[in-house]
N, C-alpha and C positions, 0 to 999 in steps of 0.2 A: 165764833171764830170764823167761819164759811162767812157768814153776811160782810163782818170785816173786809175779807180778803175781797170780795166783791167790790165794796164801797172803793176799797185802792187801785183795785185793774180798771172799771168805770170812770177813773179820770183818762188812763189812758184807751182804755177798749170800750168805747160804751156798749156794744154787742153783749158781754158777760154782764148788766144792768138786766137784760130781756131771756136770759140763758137759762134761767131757773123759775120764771114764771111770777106769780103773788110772793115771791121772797123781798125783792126789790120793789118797791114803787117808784116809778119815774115819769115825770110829765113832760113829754118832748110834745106838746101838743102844736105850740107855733114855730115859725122859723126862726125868730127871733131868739128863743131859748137854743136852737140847736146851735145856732152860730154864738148866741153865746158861748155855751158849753166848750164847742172849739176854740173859739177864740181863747176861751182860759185854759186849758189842754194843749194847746198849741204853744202859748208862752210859757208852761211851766215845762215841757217838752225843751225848748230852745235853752229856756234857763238853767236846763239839767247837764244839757250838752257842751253849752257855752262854757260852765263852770268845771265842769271835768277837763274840757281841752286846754282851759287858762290854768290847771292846780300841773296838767300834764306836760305843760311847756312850760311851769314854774322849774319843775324838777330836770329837766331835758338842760336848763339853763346851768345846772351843778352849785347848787349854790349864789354867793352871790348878792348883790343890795336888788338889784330887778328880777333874781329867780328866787330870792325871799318874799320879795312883794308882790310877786303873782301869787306865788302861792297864799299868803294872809288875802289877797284878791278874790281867790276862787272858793275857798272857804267861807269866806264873808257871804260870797253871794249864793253858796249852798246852803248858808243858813239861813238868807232871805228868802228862800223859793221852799223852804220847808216850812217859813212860817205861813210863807201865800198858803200852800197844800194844807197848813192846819185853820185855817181859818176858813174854807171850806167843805171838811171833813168831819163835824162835831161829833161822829158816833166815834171813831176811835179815842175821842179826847174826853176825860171826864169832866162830870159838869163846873166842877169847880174851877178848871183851867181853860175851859171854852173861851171866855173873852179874854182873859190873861196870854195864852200861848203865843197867840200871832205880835202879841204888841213885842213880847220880850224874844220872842227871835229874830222881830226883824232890826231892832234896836239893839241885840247882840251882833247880829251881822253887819250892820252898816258902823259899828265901832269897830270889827275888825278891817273892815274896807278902809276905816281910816288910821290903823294904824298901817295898811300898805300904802296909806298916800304920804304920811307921817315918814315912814323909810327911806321914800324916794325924794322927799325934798331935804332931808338931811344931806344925802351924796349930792343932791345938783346944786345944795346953795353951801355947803363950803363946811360943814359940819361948825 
């Protein structure tokens, strides 16, 4: 359970990767992996943020054809940034879902993105 909880703050803290010693192995040997590493920590960062603010001004809207469709918006794309997070986290995911998880969230999320785009051209093209 402790290795787990690791594996998940390490996307965002890599510091708790080095915190416990021979628990983690991690190879930041080149530059190129570190900025990897950020680089994909930083967009699943933004995509967390981004989707919380768009479900946050969904509801701020009261309802609605465009404070419904933000919100099916920002869902969608919290299920897409979960599947990014599982497609590079295989110790939480069992084996048998390891290739399976990333494809069917991000194909579940991008079918709710489209039924927010589905609601909004209903109102602008005349029902």
């Amino acid at each position: 359970m402790i290795k787990r909880l690791f594996f998940l703050t390490s996307l965002f803290l890599p510091t708790t990767l080095f915190a416990f010693g021979d628990v983690v192995q991690a190879d930041y040997t080149g530059p190129v992996l570190i900025l990897t590493f950020y680089s994909v920590a930083s967009a699943v960062a933004l995509g967390i943020v981004t989707s919380v603010v768009i479900i946050i001004n969904g509801r701020r809207m009261k309802g609605g054809v465009f404070g419904s469709a933000l919100k099916y918006l920002g869902v969608g794309m919290l299920i897409v940034i979960l599947g990014t997070i599982s497609s590079f986290h295989f110790s939480f995911i069992p084996t048998y879902l390891q290739g399976v998880l990333p494809s069917v969230l991000n194909t579940i999320g991008y079918i709710i993105m489209a039924v927010a785009a589905n609601n909004i051209l209903k109102v602008t093209k005349g029902k």
